[in-house]
GUNU-126643 format. One record per residue (C-alpha): residue number from 1; residue in three letters; x, y, z. Coordinates in Angstrom, 2 decimals. Layout:
! residues N
NUM ALA X Y Z
...
! end
This chain:
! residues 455
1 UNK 97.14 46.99 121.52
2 UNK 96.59 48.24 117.81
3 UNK 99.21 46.61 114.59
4 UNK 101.61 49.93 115.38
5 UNK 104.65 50.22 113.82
6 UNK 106.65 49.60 116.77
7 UNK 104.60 46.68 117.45
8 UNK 105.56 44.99 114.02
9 UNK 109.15 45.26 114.84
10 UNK 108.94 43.88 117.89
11 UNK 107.16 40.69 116.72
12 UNK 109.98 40.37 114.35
13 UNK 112.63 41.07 117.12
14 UNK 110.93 38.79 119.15
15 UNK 110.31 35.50 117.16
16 UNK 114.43 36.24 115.62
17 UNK 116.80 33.19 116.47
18 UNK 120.23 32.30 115.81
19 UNK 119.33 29.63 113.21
20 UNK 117.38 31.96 110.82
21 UNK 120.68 33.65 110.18
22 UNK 121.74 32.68 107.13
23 UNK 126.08 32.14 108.03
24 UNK 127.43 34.61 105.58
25 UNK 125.25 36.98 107.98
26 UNK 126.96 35.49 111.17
27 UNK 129.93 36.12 109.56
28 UNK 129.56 40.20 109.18
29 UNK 128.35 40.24 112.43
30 UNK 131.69 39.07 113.92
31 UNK 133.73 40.86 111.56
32 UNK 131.87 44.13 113.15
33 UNK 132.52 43.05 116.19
34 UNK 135.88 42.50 115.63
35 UNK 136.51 45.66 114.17
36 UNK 134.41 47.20 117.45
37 UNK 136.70 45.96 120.09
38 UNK 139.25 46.95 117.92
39 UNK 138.18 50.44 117.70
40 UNK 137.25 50.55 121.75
41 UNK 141.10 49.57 122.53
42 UNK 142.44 52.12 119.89
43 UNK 140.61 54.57 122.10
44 UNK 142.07 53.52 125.81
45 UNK 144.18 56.49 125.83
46 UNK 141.79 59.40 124.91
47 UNK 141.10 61.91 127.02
48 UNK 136.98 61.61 126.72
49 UNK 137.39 58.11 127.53
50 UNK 139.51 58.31 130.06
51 UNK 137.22 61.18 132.07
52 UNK 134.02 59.21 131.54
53 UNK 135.51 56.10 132.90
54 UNK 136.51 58.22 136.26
55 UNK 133.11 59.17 136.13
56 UNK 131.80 55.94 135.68
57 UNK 134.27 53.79 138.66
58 UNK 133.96 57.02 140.95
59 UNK 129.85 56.35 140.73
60 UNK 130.88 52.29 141.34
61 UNK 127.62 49.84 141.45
62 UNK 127.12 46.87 140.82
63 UNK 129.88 45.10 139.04
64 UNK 127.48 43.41 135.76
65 UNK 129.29 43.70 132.80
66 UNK 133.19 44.48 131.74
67 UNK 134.83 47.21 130.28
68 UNK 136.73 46.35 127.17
69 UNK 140.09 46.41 127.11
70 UNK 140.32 47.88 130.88
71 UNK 138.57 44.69 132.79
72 UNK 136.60 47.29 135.14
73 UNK 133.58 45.62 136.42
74 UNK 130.53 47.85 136.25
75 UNK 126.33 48.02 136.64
76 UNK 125.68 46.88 132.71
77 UNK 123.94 50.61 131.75
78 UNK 126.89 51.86 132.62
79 UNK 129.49 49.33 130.81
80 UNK 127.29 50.04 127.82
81 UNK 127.85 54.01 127.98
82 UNK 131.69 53.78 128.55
83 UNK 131.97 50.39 125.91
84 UNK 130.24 52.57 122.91
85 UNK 131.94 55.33 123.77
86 UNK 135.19 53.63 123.30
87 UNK 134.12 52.06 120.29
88 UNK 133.54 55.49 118.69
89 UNK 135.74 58.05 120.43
90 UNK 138.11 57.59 116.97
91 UNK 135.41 58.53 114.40
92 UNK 137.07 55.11 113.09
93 UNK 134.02 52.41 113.42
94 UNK 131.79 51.43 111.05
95 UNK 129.04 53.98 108.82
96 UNK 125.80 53.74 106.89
97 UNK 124.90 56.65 104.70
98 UNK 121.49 56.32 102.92
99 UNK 118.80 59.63 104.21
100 UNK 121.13 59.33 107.21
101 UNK 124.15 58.32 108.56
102 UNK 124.67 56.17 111.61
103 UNK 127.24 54.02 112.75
104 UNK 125.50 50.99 114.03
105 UNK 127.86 49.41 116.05
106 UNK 127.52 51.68 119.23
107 UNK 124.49 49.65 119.55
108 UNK 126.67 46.51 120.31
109 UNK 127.01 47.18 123.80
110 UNK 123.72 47.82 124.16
111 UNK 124.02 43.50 123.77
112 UNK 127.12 43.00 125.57
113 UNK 126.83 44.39 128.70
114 UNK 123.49 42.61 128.97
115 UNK 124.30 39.50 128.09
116 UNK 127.19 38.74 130.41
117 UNK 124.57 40.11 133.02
118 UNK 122.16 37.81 132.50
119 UNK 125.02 35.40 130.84
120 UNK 123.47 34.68 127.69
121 UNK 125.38 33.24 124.82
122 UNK 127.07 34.27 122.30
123 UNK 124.62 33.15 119.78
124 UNK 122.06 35.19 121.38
125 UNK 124.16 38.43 121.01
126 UNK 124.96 37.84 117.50
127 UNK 121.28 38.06 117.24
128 UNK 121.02 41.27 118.99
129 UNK 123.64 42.70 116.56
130 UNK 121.86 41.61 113.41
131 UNK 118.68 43.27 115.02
132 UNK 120.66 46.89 115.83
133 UNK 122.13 46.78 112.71
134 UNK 118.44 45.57 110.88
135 UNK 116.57 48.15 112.20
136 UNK 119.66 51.35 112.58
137 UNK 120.01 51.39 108.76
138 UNK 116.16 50.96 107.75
139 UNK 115.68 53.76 110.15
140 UNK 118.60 55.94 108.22
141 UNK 116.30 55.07 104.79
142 UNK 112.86 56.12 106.46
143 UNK 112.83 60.09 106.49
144 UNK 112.73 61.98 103.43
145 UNK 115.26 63.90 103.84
146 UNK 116.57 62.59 106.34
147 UNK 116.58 63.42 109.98
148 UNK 120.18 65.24 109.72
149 UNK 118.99 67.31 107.22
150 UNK 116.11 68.39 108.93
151 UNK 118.99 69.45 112.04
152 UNK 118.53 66.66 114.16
153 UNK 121.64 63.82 115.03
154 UNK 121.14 60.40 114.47
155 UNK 120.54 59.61 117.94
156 UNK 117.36 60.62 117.72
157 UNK 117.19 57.16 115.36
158 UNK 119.38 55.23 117.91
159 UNK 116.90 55.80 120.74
160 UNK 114.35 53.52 119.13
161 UNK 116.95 50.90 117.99
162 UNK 118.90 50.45 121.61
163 UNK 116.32 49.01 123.24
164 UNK 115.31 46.24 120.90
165 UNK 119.07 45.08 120.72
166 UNK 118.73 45.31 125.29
167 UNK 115.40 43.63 125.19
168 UNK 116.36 40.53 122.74
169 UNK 119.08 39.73 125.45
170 UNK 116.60 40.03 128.25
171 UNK 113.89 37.79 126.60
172 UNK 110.88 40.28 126.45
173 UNK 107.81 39.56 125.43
174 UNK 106.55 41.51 122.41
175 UNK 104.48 43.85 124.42
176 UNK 107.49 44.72 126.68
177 UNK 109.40 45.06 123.38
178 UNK 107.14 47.53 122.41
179 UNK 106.67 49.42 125.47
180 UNK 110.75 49.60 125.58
181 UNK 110.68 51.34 122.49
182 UNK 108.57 53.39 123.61
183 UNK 109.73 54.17 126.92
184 UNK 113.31 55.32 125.03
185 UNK 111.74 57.13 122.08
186 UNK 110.30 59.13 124.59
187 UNK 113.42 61.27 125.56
188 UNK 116.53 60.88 123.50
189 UNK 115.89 63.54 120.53
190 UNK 119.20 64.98 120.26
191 UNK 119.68 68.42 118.01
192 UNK 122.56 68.17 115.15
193 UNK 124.96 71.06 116.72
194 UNK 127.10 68.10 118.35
195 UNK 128.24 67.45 114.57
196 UNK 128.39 71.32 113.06
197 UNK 130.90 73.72 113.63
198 UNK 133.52 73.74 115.99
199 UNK 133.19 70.00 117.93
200 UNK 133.59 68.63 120.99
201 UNK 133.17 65.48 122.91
202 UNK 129.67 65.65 122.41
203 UNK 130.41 64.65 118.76
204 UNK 131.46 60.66 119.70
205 UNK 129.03 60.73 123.40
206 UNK 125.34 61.85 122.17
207 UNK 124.60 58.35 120.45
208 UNK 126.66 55.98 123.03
209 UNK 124.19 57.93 125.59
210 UNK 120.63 56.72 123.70
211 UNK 122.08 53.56 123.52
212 UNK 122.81 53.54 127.74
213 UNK 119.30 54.83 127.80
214 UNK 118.37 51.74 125.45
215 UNK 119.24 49.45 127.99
216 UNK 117.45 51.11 131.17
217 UNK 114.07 51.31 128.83
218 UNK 114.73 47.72 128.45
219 UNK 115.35 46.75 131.84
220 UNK 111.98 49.35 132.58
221 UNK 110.14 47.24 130.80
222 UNK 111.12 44.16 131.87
223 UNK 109.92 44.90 135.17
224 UNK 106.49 46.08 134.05
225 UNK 106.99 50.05 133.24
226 UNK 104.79 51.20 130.34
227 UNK 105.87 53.37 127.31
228 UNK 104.75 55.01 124.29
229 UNK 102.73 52.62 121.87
230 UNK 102.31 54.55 118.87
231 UNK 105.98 55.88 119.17
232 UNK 106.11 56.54 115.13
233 UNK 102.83 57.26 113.87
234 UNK 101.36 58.38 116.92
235 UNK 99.77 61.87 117.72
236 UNK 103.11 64.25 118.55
237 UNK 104.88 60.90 117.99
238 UNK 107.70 60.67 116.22
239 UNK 106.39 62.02 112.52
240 UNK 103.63 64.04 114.00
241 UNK 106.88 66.24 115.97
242 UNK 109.38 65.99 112.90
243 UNK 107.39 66.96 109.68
244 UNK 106.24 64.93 106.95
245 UNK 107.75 62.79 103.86
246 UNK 108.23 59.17 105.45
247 UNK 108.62 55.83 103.93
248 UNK 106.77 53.73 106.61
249 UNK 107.43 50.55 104.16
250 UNK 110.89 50.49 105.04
251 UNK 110.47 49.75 108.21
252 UNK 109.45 46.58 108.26
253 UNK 108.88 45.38 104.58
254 UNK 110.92 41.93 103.37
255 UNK 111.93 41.34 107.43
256 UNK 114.14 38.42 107.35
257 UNK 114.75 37.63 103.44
258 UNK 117.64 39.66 103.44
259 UNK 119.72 41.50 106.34
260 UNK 120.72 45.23 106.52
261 UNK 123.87 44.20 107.96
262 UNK 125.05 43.22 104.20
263 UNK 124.89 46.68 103.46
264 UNK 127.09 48.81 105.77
265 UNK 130.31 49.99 105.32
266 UNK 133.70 49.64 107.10
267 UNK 136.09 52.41 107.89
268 UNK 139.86 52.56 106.23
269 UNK 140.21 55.66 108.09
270 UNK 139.90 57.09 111.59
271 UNK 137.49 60.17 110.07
272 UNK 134.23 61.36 109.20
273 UNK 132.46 59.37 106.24
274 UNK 131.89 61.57 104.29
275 UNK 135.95 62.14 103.76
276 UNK 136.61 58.96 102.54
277 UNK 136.56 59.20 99.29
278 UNK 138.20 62.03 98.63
279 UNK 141.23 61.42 100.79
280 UNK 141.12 57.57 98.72
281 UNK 141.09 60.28 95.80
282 UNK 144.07 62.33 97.08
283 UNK 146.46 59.60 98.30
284 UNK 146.20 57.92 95.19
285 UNK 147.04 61.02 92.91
286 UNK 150.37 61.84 95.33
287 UNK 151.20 58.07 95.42
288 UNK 151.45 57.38 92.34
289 UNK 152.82 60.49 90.79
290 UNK 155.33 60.56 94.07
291 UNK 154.09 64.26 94.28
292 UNK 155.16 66.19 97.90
293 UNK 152.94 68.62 99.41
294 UNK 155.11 71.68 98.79
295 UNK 155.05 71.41 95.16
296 UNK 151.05 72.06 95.12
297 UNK 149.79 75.47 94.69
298 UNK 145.82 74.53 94.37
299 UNK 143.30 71.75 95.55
300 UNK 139.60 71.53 94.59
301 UNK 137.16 68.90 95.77
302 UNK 133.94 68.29 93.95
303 UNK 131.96 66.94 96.46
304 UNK 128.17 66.68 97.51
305 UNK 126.75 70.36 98.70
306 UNK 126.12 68.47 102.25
307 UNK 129.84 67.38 102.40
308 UNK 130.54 71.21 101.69
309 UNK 128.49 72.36 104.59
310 UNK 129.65 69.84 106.99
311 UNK 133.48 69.53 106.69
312 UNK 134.19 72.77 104.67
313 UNK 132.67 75.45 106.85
314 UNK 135.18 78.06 108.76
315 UNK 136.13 76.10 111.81
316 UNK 137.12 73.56 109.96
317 UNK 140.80 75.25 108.19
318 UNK 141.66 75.61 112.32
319 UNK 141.25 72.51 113.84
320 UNK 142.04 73.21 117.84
321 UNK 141.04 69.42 118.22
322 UNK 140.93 66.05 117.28
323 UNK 136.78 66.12 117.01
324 UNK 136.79 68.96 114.69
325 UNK 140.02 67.65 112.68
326 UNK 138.68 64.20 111.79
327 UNK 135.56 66.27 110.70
328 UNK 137.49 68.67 108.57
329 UNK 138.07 67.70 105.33
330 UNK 140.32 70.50 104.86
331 UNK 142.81 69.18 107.51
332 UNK 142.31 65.52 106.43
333 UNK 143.09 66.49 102.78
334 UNK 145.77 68.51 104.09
335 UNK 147.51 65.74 106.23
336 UNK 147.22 63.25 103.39
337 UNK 149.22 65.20 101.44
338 UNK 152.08 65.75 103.62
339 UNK 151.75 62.43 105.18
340 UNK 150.84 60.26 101.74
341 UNK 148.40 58.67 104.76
342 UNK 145.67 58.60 107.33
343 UNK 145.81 57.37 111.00
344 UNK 144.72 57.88 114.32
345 UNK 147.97 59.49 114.77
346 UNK 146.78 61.86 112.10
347 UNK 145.01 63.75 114.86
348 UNK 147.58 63.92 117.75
349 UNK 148.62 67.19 119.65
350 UNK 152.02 67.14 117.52
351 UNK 150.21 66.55 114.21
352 UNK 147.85 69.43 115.05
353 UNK 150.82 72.03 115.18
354 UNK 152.59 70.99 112.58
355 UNK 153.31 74.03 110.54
356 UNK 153.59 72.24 107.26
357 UNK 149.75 72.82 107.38
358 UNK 149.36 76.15 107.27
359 UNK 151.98 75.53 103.66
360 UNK 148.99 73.37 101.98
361 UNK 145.97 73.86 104.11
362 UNK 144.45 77.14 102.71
363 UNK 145.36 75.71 99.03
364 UNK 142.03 73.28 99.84
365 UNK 139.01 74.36 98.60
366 UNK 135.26 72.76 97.98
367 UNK 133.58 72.67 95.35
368 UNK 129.58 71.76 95.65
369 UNK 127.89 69.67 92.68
370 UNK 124.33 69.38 92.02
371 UNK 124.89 66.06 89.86
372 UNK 126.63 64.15 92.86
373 UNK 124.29 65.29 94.78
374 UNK 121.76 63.25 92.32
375 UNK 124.20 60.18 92.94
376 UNK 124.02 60.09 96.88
377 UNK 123.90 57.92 98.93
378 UNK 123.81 55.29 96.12
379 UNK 127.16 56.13 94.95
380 UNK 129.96 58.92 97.27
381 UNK 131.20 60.62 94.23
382 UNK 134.85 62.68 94.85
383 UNK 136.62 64.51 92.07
384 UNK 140.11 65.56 93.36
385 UNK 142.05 68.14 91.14
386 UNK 145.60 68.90 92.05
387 UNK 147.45 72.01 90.30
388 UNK 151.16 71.78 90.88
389 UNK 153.43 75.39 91.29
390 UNK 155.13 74.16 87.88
391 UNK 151.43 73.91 86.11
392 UNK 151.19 70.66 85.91
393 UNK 147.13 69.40 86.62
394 UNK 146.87 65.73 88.02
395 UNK 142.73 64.58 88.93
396 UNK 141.48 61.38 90.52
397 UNK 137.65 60.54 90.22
398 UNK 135.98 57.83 92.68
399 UNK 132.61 56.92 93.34
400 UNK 133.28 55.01 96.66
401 UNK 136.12 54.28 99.36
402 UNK 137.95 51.32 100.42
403 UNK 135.21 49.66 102.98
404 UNK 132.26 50.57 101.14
405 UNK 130.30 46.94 100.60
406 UNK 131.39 47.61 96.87
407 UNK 135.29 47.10 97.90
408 UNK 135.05 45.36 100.94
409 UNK 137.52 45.19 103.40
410 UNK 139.49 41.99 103.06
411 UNK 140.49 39.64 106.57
412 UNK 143.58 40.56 106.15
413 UNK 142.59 44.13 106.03
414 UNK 140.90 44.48 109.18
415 UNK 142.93 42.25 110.90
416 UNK 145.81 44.90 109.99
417 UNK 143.66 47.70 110.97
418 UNK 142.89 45.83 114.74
419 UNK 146.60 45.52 114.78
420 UNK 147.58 49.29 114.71
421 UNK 144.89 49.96 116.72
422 UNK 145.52 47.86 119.25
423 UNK 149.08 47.43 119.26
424 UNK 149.51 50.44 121.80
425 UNK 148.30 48.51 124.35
426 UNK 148.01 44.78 123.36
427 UNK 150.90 42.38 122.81
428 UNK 150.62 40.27 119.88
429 UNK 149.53 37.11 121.66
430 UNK 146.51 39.21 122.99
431 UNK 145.76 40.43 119.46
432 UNK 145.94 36.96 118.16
433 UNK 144.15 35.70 121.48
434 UNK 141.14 38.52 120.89
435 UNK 141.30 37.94 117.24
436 UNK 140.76 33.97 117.73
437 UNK 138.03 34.42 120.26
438 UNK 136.00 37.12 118.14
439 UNK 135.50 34.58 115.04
440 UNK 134.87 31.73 116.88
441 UNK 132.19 32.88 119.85
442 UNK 128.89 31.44 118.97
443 UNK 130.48 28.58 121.10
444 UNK 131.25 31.08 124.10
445 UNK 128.56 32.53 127.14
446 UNK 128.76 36.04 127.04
447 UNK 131.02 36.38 129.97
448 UNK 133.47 33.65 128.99
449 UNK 133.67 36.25 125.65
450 UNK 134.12 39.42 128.03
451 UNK 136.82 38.05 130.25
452 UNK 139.03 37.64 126.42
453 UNK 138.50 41.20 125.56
454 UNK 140.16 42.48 128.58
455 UNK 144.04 43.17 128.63
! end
């Protein structure tokens, strides 16, 4: 086999161990997975989450690896479909933005349902985190453009990053590494519609799939099946199919001196990423000028011209659900401003109807600019201008949100954030019990781990 691209990640993925992480790196990978399981039991009671695991128990087989928060026992690909599901149904876990998004922790169940298979430590899936995350975010820096703007989802990224997360809990070999890789990058190219438009559970189930499909490449290759070798660079590989401008480099240059992981943001709201910092923007002008939503006659948003095609188009000033309204920046704006905050209760039934939005949400209008365009991803520029019925002009400029490695989420912010999330369905003993257990399980096998995350 020939120095591929694929086969210089693998040797990296391979040769990876617990004690070449430096611990401020250990450290972001549990606070990821903290905020994970929080996410997954914020989402117990939505509707996608609740039909796929029907689904899922009605298909039964053998009972591998837990589901979070419920306790159901199920064959590991399948724990891992329903598990990153859960983790993003909310639009609430983590992002990185550079060519293209992603939000690399769906890939962590790609390690836990795994490892409490094979029961594997702790230790070994912190590993497999720091890999997912390693390789998701170089991938989101490799096209340019990016894959999104070219119309496809970031999925089609995901599908080569699953299966080196799986295969560093199963112990492959670098040429079973390699042929995992390939075996997934083979089928999971996913087109962008799930994100445009008018949404639906495809928006939070497309990438949690190509990481299910991660694992069963994995577990392929394990037992000898052959994929892809030149999965990038080959002929009608991965380039060949999606058009030129790449930054191979990225893929693989200064492995190991520093760690992606460092780099990705956290979420202080249960929306698309691209809102953040304009609804930071917002609550801050109405805050602290104690300003109510039915004194404002005009809001414009200066925002990036992708951020105008993604959350200001149409569909997105009648939100009929809670996939299109967390994407609508429109209805997120227009929520803030009533509700002086953002939750996951932002996007119930009730809050959907609420006629006070049809009194602000047709004041909200975007407002495309070429020079923040020149600043993303480095910086998410946001100009929010708010014109009052009495004349008055109040404007808020930011250049990133609360979460963004720049202002990092504090301990005690995420452990508040895990609290309202979970506090639908967890006492507080079992929040303190899961909270314990998360920052202190590189001394834990996988399944000890799983059994604590269950209610």
């Amino acid at each position: 086999m020939t120095d591929v691209i694929s086969r210089r990640i693998a040797r990296f993925a391979v040769n990876l161990t617990y004690e070449d992480l430096p611990e401020e790196v250990v450290g972001q990978a549990k606070r990821f997975m903290y905020d994970s399981v929080g996410c997954a039991l914020g989402s117990m009671k939505t509707r996608d989450v609740n039909i796929m695991r029907d689904l899922l128990l009605e298909m039964k087989g053998e009972p591998e690896s837990t589901v979070l928060g419920f306790g159901d026992k199920l064959p590991a690909v399948n724990s891992t479909l329903l598990n990153s599901l859960m983790i993003r149904a909310l639009d609430y876990n983590d992002i990185y933005w550079k060519e293209d998004p992603s939000h690399p922790s769906d890939l962590i169940p790609a390690a836990l349902g795994l490892a409490e298979k094979v029961n594997a430590s702790m230790k070994d899936v912190i590993v497999a985190i720091v890999l997912a995350y390693e390789f998701e975010q170089r991938l989101c820096e490799w096209a340019k453009p990016g894959v999104r703007e070219r119309k496809w989802h970031h999925a089609t990224l995901t599908q080569l990053v699953s299966p080196i997360a799986a295969g560093k809990i199963l112990g492959l070999t670098e040429d079973q590494m390699v042929h995992a890789i390939g075996i997934n990058g083979s089928h999971n190219h996913t087109i962008g519609c799930p994100t445009a438009g008018k949404l639906t559970m495809m928006k939070n189930t497309v990438d949690p799939m190509a990481v299910q499909s991660g694992v069963f490449a994995a577990l392929m290759a394990q037992k000898g099946y052959t994929g892809t070798e030149a999965i990038f660079e080959g002929k009608e590989g991965f380039q060949d199919v999606y058009g030129p401008a790449w930054d191979d480099a990225v893929l693989t240059e200064g492995l190991g001196k520093s760690y992606r992981i460092m780099e990705c943001s956290m979420k202080a709201f249960p929306t698309e990423a691209l809102t953040h910092t304009h609804l930071s923007a917002a609550i801050k002008i109405v805050t602290e000028n104690d300003i109510s939503y039915d004194q404002i006659s005009e809001v414009v948003i200066t925002t990036i011209a992708r951020a105008c095609d993604i959350l200001f188009d149409p569909h997105k000033y009648r939100p009929e659900s809670r996939e299109t309204a967390d994407h609508s920046l429109p209805y997120c704006i227009a929520r803030a401003l009533i509700d002086t905050q953002i939750t996951t209760e932002s996007f119930s039934d009730e809050k959907l109807k609420d006629p006070r939005l049809w009194e602000v949400i047709d004041k909200i209008k975007g407002e495309a600019s070429v020079e923040f365009e020149k600043m993303f991803p480095a910086k998410q520029p946001s100009n929010v201008k708010i014109t009052l019925t009495d004349g008055r002009v109040f404007e808020q400029y930011l250049e990133y949100p609360k979460g963004d490695p720049r202002e990092p989420m504090t301990i005690e912010d995420l452990k508040n954030k895990f609290t309202a999330l979970a506090k639908p369905v967890a006492d507080e003993a079992k929040i303190s019990k899961i909270t314990q257990t998360v920052f202190s399980c590189e001394m834990m096998s996988a399944r000890a781990f799983m059994c604590e995350m269950t209610l």
